[in-house]
C-alpha positions as CSV (number, residue, x, y, z in Angstrom):
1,X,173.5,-36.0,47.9
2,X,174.1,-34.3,44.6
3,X,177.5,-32.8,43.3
4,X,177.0,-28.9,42.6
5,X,174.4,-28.3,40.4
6,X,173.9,-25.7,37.3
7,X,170.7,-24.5,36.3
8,X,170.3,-22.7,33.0
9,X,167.3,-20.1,32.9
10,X,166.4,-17.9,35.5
11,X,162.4,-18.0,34.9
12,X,160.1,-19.5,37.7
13,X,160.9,-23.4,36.9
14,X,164.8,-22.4,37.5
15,X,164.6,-20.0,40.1
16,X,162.8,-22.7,42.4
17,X,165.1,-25.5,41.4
18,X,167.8,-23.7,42.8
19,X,165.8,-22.6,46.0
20,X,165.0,-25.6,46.8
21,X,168.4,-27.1,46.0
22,X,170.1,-24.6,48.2
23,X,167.9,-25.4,51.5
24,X,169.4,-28.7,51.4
25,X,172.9,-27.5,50.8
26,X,173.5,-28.5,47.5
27,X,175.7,-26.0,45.9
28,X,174.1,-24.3,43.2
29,X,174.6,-21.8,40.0
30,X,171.4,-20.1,38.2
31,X,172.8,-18.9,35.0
32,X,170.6,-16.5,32.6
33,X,172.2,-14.4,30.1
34,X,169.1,-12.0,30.1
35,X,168.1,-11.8,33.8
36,X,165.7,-12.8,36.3
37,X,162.7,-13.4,34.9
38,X,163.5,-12.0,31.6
39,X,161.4,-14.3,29.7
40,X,157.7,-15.6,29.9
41,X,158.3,-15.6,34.1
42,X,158.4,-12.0,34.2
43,X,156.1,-10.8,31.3
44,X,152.8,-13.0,31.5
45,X,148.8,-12.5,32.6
46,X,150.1,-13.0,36.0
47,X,146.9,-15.7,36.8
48,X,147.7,-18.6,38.4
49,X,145.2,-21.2,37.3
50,X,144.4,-24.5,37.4
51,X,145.7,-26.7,35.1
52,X,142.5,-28.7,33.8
53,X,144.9,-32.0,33.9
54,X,144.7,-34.4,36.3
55,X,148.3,-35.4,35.9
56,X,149.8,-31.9,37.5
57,X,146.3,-30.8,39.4
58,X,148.8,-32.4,42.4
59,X,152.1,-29.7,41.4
60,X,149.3,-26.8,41.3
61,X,147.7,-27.6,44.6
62,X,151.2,-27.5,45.9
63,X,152.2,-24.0,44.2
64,X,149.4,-22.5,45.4
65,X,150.3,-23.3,48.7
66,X,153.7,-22.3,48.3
67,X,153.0,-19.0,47.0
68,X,150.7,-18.4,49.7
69,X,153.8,-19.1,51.9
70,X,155.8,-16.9,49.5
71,X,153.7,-14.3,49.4
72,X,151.8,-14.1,52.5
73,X,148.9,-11.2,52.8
74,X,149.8,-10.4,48.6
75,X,148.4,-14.0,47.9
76,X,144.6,-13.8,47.4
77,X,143.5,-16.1,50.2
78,X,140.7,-16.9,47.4
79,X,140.7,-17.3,43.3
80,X,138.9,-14.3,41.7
81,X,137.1,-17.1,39.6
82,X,137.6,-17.4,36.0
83,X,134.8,-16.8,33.9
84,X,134.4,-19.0,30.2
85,X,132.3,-16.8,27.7
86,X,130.5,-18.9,25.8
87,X,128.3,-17.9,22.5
88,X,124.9,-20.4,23.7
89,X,123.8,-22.5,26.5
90,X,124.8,-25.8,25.0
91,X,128.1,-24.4,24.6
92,X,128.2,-23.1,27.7
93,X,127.2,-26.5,29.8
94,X,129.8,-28.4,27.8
95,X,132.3,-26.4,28.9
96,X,130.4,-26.8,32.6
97,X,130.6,-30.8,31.6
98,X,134.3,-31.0,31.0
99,X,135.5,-28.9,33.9
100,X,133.2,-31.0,36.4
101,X,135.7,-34.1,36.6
102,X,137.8,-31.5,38.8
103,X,135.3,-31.0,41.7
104,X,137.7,-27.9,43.5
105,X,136.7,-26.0,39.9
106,X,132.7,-25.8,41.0
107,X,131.5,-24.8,37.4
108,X,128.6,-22.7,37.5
109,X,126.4,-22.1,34.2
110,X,125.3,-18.7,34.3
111,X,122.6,-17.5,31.5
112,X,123.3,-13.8,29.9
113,X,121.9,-11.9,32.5
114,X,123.5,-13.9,35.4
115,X,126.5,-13.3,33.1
116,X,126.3,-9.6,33.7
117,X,125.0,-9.5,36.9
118,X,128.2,-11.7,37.8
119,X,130.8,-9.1,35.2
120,X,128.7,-5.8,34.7
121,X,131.9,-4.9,32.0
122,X,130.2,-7.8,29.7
123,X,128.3,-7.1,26.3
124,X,125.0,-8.3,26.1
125,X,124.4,-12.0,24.9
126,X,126.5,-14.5,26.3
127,X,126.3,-17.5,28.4
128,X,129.2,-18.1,31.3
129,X,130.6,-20.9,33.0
130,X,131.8,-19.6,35.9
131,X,135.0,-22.0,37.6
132,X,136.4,-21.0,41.0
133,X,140.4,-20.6,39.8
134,X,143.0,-17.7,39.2
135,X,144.7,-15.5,41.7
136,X,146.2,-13.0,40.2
137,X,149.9,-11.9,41.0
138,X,152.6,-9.8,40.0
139,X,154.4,-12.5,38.2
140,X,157.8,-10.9,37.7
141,X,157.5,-10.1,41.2
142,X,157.2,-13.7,42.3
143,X,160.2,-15.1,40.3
144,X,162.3,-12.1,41.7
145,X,161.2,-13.2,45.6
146,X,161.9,-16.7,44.8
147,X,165.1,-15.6,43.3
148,X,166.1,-13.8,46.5
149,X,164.8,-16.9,48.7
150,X,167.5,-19.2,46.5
151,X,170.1,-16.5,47.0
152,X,169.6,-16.3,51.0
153,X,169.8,-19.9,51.1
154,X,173.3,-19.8,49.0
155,X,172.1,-20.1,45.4
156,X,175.0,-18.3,42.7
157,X,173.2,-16.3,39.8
158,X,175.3,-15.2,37.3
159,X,173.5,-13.4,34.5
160,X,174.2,-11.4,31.5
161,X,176.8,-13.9,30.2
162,X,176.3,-16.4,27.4
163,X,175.7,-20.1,28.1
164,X,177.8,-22.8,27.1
165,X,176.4,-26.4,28.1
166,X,179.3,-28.6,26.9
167,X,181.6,-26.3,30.0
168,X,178.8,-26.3,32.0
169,X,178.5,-30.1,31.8
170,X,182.4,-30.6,32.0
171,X,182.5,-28.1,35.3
172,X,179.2,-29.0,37.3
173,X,178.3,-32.5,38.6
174,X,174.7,-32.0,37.4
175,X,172.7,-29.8,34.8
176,X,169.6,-28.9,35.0
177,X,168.3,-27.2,31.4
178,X,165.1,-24.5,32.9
179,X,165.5,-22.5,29.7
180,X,161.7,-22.1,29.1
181,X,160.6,-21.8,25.5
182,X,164.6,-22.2,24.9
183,X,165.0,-25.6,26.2
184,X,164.8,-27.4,23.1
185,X,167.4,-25.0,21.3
186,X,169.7,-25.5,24.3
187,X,169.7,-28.9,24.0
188,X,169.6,-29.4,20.4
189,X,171.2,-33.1,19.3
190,X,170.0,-34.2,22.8
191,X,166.4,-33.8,23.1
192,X,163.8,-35.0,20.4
193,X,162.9,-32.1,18.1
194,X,160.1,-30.8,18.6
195,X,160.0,-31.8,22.2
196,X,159.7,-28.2,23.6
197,X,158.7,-25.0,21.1
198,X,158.0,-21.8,21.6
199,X,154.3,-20.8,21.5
200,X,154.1,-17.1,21.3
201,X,151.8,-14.6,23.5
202,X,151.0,-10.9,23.2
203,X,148.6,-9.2,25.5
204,X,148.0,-5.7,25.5
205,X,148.3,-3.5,28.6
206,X,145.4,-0.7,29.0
207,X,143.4,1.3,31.6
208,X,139.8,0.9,31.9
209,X,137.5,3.0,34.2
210,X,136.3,-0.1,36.1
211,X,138.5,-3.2,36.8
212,X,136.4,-6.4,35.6
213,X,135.9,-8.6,38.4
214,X,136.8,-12.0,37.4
215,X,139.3,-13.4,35.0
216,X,137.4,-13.3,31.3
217,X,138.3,-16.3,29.1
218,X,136.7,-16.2,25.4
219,X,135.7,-20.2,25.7
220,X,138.2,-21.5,23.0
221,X,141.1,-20.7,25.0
222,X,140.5,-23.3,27.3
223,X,138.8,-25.8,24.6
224,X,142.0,-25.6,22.9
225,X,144.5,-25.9,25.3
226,X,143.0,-29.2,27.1
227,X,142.2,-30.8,24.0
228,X,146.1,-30.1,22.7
229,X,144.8,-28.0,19.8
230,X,144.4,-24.8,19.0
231,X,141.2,-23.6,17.7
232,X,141.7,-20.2,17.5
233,X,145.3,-17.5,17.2
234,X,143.9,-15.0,18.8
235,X,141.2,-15.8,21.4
236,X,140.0,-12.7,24.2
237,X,140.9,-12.4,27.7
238,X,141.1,-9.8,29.9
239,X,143.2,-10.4,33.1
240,X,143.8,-8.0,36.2
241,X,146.9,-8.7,38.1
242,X,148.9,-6.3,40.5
243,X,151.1,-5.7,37.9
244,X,148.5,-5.1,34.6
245,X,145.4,-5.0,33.4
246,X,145.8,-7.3,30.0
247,X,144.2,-7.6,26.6
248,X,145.2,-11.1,25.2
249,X,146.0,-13.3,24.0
250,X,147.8,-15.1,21.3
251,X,148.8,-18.4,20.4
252,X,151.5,-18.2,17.8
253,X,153.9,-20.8,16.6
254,X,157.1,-19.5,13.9
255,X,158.8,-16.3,14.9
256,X,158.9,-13.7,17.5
257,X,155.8,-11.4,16.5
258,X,155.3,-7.2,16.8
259,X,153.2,-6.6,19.6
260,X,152.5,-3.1,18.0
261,X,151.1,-5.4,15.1
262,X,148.5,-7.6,17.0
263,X,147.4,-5.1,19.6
264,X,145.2,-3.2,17.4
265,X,143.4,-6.9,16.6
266,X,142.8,-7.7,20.0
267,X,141.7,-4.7,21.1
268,X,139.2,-4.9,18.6
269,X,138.4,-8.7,18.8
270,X,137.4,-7.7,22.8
271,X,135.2,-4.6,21.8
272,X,132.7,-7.6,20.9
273,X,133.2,-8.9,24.7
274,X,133.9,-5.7,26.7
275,X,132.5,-2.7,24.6
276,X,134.5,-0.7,27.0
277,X,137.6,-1.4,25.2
278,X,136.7,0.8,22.5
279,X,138.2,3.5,24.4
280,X,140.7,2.2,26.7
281,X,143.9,3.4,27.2
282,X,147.0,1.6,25.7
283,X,149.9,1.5,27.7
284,X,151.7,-1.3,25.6
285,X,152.8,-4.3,24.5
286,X,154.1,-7.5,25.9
287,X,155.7,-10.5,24.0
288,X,156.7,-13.9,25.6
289,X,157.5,-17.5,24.0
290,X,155.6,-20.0,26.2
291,X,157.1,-23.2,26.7
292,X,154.8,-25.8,25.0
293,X,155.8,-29.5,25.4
294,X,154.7,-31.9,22.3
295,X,151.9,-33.3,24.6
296,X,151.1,-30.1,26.7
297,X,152.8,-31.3,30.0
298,X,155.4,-30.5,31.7
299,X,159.1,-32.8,30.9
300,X,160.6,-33.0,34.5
301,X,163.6,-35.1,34.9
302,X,166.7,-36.7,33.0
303,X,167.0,-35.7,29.7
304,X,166.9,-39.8,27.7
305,X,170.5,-41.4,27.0
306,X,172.4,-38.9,29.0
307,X,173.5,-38.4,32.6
308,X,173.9,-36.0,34.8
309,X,171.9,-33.7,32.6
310,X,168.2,-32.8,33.9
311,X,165.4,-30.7,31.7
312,X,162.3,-28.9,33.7
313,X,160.5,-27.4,30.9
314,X,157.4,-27.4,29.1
315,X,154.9,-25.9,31.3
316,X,153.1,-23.9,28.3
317,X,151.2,-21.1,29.8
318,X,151.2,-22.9,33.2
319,X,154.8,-21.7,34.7
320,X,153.3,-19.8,37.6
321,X,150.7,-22.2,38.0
322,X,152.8,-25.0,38.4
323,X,156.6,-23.4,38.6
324,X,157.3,-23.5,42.5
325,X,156.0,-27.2,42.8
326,X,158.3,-28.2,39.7
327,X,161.2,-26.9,41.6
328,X,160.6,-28.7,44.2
329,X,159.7,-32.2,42.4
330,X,163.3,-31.4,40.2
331,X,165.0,-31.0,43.7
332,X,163.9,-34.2,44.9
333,X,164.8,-35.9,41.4
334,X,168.4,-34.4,41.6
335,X,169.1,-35.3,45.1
336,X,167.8,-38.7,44.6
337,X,170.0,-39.3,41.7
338,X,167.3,-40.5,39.3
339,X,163.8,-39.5,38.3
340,X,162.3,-42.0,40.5
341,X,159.9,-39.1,42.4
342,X,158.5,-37.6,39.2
343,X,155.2,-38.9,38.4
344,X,155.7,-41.2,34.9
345,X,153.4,-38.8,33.1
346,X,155.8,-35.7,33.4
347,X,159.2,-38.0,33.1
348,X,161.2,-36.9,30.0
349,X,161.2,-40.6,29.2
350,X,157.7,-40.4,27.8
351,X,159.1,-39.2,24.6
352,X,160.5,-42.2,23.4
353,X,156.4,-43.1,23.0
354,X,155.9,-40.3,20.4
């Protein structure tokens, strides 16, 4: 069994490391200087969808189902279905080609008027692949339940106050870095640069007079994402959630950028996908730094040449897709003493191949 363990970041990944810690009495400490939820956790799309990786399809399968135990009747029993827009059939059925190895996605190629038949709010002209993922939740909501689930089982928060990891490693038996986008800065001399970045979203909040019925996913985004590049900054997609209706997104490496800057660019980018935009109403602006790993997976386990000292980052724009199972898997690792359960494709020790 582990000494006490202390977890810095309060985001999803966190939150369920010390949840799961607790139920097996492990004493444990979540400390976050800016809150539950504070960062990417609390301010993203709110879709949990699949991952389009075979090496964490596994940890989603297992978050759903956890969240559907979290959550209960608030948990779609069912994923709205995300919808790929696509500018031409050939497009359109490569996208349908790539998402076939996973045979729980179902791709569907729908021509422009299935397209609209399937999501009335559409423009004319363009193809679909329809894939049966994303249930939308209220994701600030979810990191606060699982928050309250670690406290119940005995789980210390203490937020608001700067952290320190040379105390934190001097006073705790074990340290687990959940810092999100943060990670890499928090352990800086420790972990390989580079190794977890920041990778910047904005997405626009607004009001339309009809809720679109899928999740809407300008093609690129997910072209880019499993092919570890981006093609494109700014790609459109328009996600409902409990919380938001949401204009998005970006993908932005550097510094922190103005929401009030790049809302007016992809409001207009959508017009060309959802001409109702033109006139929606603007509520706001959201900004969160998504933890993107060098190789686009998730780094779960001991950080290399050090003990006692555990990172569970990385997870891009897949933390509540994936952020209840990581818990979990980091629990195991902990207790076991060694990183023994995580699959070798998520292990830390992977960057040493680089």
């Amino acid at each position: 069994m582990a000494d006490d363990v202390a977890i810095i970041g309060a985001g999803i990944v966190g939150c369920s490391a010390a949840w799961f810690l607790a139920q097996r009495g492990v004493p444990v400490t979540v400390i976050d200087p800016a809150g539950v939820g504070a960062g990417a956790s609390g301010r993203n799309n709110g879709l949990v969808e699949h991952t389009y990786d075979a090496a964490t399809t596994g940890l989603f399968d297992e978050s759903v189902a956890l969240l559907s135990d979290l959550l209960g009747a608030a948990m779609p029993s069912e994923p709205v279905g995300a919808l790929l827009l696509a500018s031409g059939e050939e497009e359109a059925r490569t996208l349908a080609g790539h998402y076939a190895r996973f045979e729980q996605l179902d791709p569907v190629v729908l021509d422009p008027d299935a397209t609209r038949r399937a999501e009335p709010l559409l423009a004319d002209g363009f193809w679909g692949c329809l894939l049966r993922t994303g249930y939308p939740i209220s994701p600030l909501e979810v990191t606060q339940a699982v928050a309250e689930r670690a406290r119940a089982a005995g789980a210390r928060f203490v937020l608001g106050e700067p952290v320190r990891l040379t105390e934190l490693r001097r006073n705790h038996g074990e340290v687990v870095v959940a810092a999100g986008a943060w990670s890499g800065e928090v352990l800086a001399g420790l972990l390989a640069d580079g190794a977890v970045a920041p990778l910047w979203g904005v997405i626009v909040l607004v009001d339309l007079p009809r809720r679109p019925r899928h999740a809407i996913i300008e093609g690129t985004v997910s072209r880019g994402l499993t092919a570890g590049r981006i093609e494109h900054v700014s790609p459109f997609t328009l996600l409902d959630s409990p919380s938001w209706l949401a204009v998005g997104s970006t993908l932005l490496d550097g510094d922190e950028p103005r929401g009030e800057d790049w809302a007016p660019r992809l409001l207009a980018g959508g017009v060309r996908f959802v001409p109702a935009l033109a006139h929606a109403r603007v509520h706001g602006t959201l900004v969160c730094a998504r933890p993107k790993s060098f190789d686009n997976r998730p780094l779960i386990g001991l950080v290399p040449g050090q003990e006692h000292l555990w990172i569970a980052s990385g997870h891009g724009g897949r933390g509540m897709s994936l952020g209840l199972a990581s818990g979990r898997l980091l629990a195991d690792a902990i207790v076991a003493g060694s990183d023994e359960p995580v699959p070798q494709s998520l292990r830390p020790a992977r960057l040493a191949a680089r």
